[in-house]
Each structure stands twice: as C-alpha cells, then as structure tokens.
N, C-alpha and C positions, 0 to 999 in steps of 0.2 A: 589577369589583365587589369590594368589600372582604368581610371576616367579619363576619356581624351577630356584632353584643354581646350580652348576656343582657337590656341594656334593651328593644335593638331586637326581641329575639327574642319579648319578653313583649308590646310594644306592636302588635307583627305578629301575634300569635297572638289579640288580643280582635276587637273590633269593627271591620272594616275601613273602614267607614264615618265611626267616632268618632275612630282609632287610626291607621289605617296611610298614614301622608302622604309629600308625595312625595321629603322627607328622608329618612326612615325606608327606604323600598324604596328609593331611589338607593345607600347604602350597603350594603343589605343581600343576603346573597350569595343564591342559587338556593334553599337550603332552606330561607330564611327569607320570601321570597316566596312561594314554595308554603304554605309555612303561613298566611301573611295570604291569600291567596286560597281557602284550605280554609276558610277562617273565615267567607267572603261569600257570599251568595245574593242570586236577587230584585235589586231597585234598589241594595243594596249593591253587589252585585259591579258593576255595571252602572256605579255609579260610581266606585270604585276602578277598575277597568277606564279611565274617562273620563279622569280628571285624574292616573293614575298610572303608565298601560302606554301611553301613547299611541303611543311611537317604539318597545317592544318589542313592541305588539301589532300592528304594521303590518309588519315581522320579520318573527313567528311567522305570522302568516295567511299571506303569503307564500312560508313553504316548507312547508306543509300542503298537502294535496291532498284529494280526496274521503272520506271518513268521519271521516278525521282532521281537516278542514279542519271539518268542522261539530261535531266534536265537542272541538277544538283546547282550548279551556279545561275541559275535562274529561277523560274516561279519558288523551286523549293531553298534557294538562297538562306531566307529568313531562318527560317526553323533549322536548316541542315549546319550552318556558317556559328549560328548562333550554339547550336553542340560542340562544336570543334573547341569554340572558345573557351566554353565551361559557363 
C-alpha cells in the first residue's frame, strides 16, 4: 500500500458511499482507510465494504476469532484492518 495524498485523505474522509472508490482505497495506506470507513454506516458501510474490501475483508474475518470476529469492523477495526493491509 502506498501513502494516501491529502486528496485521497479528504475524498476518504466524506461520504464513503459518494467518495471512497476502489482507486482511492487501493492506493491508500491503513489510516486512510480507517478514516473512510469511520465515515460509513448502515448501507453505506455495507457497500464500501461490497465493492472495495472484498479480497481484504475475507483476510481480516479470517484471522478473527470469536468477539473480535463479530465485532471485526468495529472496536477491533484498528488492529484487524491494519493486518489485512500489511
């Protein structure tokens, strides 16, 4: 993963839904990720999630285990999102 830019930083940080595509997160490093997914809820995340974490959300559920596995894109977000990435 490369450094997000300050464009990519600002386009990850609005609407994940409007904003965060899957150029945008391919380039963008771990905390710029975390930030476009701090920004999603509901059907949003649901779909960033669909067309943009496909190969690293199959990763991360993977090396989750029970509380952390159900609660993987949340509290354990940081630590599990940030393995996926490398």
């Amino acid at each position: 993963m490369g450094s997000c830019s300050g464009s990519c930083l600002d386009s990850c940080s609005g609407s994940c839904l409007g904003s965060c595509s899957g150029s945008c997160l391919g380039s963008c490093s771990g905390s710029c990720l975390g930030s476009c997914l701090g920004s999603c809820s509901g059907s949003c995340l649901d779909s960033c999630l669909g067309s943009c974490l496909a190969s690293c959300l199959g990763s991360c559920l993977a090396s989750c285990l029970g509380s952390c596995l159900a609660s993987c894109l949340g509290s354990c977000s940081g630590s599990c999102l940030a393995s996926c990435l490398g």
